[in-house]
C-alpha positions as CSV (number, residue, x, y, z in Angstrom):
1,X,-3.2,35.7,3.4
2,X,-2.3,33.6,7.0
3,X,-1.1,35.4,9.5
4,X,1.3,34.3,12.2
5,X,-0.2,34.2,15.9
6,X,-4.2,33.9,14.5
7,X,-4.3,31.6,11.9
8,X,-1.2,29.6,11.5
9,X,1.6,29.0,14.0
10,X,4.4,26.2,13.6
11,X,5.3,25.3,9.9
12,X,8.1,22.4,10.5
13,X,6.9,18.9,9.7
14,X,9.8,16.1,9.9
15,X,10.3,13.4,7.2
16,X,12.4,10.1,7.4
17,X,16.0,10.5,7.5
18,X,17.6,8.8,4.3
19,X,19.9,7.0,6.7
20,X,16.9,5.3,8.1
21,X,15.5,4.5,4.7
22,X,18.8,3.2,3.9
23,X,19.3,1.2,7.4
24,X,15.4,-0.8,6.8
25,X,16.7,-1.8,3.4
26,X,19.6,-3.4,4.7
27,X,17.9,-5.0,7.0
28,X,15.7,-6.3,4.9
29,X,18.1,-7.4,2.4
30,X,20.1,-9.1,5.5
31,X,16.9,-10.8,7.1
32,X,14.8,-11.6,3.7
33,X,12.3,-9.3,5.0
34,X,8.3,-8.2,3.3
35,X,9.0,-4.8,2.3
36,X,5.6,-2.9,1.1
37,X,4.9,0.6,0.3
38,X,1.8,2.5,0.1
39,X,0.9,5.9,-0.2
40,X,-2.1,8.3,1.4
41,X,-4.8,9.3,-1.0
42,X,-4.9,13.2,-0.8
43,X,-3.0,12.7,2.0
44,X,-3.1,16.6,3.6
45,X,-7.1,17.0,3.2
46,X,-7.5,13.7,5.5
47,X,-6.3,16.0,8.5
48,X,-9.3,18.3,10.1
49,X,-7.9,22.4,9.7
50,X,-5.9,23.5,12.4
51,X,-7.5,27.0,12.1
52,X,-10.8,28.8,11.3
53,X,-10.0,29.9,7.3
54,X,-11.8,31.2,4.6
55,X,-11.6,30.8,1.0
56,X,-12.7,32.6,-2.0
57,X,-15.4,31.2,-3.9
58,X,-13.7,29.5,-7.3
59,X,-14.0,30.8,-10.7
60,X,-17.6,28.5,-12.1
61,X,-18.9,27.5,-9.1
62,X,-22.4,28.6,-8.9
63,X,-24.1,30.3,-5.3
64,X,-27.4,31.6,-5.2
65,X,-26.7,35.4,-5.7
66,X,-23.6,37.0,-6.2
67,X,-20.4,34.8,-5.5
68,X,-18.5,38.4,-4.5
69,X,-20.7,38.3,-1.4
70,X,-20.0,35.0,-0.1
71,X,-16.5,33.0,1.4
72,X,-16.4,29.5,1.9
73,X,-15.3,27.9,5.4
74,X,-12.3,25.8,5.3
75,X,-13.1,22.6,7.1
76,X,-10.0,20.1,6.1
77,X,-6.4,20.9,6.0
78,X,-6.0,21.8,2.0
79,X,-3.0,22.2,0.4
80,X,-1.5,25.8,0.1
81,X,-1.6,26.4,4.0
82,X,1.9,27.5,5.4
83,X,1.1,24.6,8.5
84,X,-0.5,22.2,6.3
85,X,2.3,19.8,6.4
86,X,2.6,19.6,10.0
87,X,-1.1,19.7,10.5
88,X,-1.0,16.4,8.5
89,X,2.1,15.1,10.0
90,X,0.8,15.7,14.2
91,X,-2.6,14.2,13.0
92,X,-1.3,11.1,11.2
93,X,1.3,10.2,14.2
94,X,-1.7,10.8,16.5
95,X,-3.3,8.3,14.6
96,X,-0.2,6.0,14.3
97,X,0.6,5.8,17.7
98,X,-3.0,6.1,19.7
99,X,-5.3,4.4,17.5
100,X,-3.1,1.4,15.3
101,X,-0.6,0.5,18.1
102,X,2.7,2.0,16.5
103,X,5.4,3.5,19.1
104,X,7.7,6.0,17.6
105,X,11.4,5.9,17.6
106,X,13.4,8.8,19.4
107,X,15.8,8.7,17.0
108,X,14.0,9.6,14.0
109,X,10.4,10.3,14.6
110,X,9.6,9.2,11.1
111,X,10.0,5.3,12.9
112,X,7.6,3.5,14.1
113,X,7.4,-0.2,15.5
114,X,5.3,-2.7,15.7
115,X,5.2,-5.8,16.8
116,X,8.3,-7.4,14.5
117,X,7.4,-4.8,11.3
118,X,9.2,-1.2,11.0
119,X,7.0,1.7,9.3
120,X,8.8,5.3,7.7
121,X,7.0,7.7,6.8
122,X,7.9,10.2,4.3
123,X,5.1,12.9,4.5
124,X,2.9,11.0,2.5
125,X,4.9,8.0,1.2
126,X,5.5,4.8,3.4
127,X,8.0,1.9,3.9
128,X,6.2,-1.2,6.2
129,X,9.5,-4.0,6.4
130,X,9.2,-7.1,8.4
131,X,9.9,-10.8,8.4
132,X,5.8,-11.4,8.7
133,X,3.7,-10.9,5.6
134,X,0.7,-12.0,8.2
135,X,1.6,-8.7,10.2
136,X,2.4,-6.4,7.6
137,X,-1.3,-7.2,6.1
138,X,-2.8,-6.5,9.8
139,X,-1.2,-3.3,9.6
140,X,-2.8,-2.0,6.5
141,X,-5.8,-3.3,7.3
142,X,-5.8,-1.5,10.6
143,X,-4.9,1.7,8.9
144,X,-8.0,1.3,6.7
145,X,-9.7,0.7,9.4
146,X,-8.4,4.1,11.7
147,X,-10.0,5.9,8.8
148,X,-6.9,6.3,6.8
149,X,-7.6,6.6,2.6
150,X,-4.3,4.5,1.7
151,X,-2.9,2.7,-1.8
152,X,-1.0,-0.5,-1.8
153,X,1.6,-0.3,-3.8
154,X,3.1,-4.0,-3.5
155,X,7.0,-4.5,-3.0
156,X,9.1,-1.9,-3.2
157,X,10.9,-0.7,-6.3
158,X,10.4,3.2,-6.9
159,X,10.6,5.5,-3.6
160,X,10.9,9.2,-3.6
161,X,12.1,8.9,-7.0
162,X,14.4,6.5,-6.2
163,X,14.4,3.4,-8.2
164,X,15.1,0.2,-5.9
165,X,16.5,-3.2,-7.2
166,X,16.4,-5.8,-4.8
167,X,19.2,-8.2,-6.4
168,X,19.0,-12.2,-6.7
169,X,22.2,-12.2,-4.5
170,X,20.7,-10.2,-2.0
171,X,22.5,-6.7,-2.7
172,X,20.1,-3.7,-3.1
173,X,21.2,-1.2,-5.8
174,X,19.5,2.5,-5.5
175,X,19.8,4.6,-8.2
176,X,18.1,7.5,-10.3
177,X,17.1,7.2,-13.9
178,X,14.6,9.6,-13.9
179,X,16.4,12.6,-12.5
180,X,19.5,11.9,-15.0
181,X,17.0,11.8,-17.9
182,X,15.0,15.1,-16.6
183,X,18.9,16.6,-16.7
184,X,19.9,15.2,-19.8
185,X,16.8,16.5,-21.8
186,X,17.2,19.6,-19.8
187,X,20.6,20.2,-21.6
188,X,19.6,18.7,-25.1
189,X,21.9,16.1,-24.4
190,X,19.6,13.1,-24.3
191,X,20.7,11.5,-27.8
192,X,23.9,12.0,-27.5
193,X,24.8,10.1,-24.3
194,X,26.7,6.8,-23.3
195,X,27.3,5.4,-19.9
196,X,30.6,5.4,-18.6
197,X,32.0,3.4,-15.9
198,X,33.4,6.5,-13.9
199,X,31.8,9.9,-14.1
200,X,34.7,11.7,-15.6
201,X,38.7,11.5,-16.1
202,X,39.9,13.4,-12.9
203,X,43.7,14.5,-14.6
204,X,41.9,15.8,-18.2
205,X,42.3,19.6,-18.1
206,X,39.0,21.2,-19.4
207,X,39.4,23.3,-22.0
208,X,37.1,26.0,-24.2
209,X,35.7,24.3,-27.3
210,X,35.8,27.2,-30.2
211,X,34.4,25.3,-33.1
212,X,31.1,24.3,-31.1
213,X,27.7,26.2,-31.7
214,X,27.4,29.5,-29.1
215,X,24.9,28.8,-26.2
216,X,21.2,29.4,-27.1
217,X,21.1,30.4,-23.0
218,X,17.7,27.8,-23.0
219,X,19.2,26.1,-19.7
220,X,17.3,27.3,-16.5
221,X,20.7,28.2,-14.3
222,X,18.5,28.3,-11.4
223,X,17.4,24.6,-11.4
């Protein structure tokens, strides 16, 4: 129940263009760089509230009395506010760029540098790539240390749902098993699949099949 002007304002928060993404892995591929990804534990509550908010007390939490007569005071920013992604985003660059040494880029103001090592951020999901391991450990440890809840995730293979497969040769091949399998099972088509080497034959004329079974009308149109 936020309302605009008195307890929530500006609701934009940026995230890494996939161009960048793309650009670091190329580099990286091209230079032999460290790539590492981590992600922020609970990463919205970390941020102090931007507002003064009240909750509801929830369903089995005991207060003295009845729970109808009290509120509790929102102290962190929790998710379900309409700001609380930028509220995390300002308060993690602040962080970023005054207290672990990072300079954003005015490109994309998902990049940051340091040093040799490039950071992206994707609201809670980060890239660190750089030709110094010895850096790239620094910079972890200096988030830790800014107060920062973070996971180390080692070398990168899975981003945004994005599996990535850094080749022998070099090459980096992106692709998406898991979205093609949600849509497959989505469709009951799961078992009955094969890979093809082009995604259909662009001079067959689609036609109606009569003799299949009529739609059962179980596929979410909206999705």
């Amino acid at each position: 129940k936020q309302t605009y002007g008195v307890n929530y304002w500006e609701t934009y928060a940026p995230v890494a263009q996939w161009l960048s993404i793309r650009l670091v892995l190329c580099l990286a591929s091209l230079q032999g760089w460290v790539v590492k990804t981590f992600d922020f534990v609970q990463a919205f509550p970390q941020a102090p509230s931007e507002a003064e908010l009240y909750v509801d007390v929830p369903k089995g939490c005991l207060i003295d009395g009845d729970n109808k007569c009290w509120e509790l005071k929102v102290l962190n920013n929790i998710y379900g506010q309409k700001q609380a992604g930028r509220v995390w985003n300002q308060y993690l660059v602040d962080k970023l760029t005054k207290e672990v040494g990072f300079k954003q880029s005015k490109i994309d103001e998902c990049v940051f540098y340091r040093g040799s090592t490039m950071y992206l951020l994707y609201t809670d999901d980060s890239i660190l790539a750089g030709p110094d391991q010895a850096e790239i450990d620094q910079i972890v440890r200096d988030l830790k240390k800014a107060g920062l809840d973070i996971t180390e995730e080692g070398d990168i293979q899975d981003f945004l749902g994005v599996r990535i497969d850094r080749k022998a040769d070099g090459s980096v091949h992106l692709t998406q098993p898991h979205l093609i399998e949600s849509i497959l099972r989505d469709l009951k088509m799961l078992d009955r699949t094969k890979p093809k080497d082009t995604p259909a034959c662009s001079s067959k004329l689609l036609s109606r099949h009569s003799d299949s079974a009529s739609f059962d009308k179980s596929f979410d149109y909206r999705s």
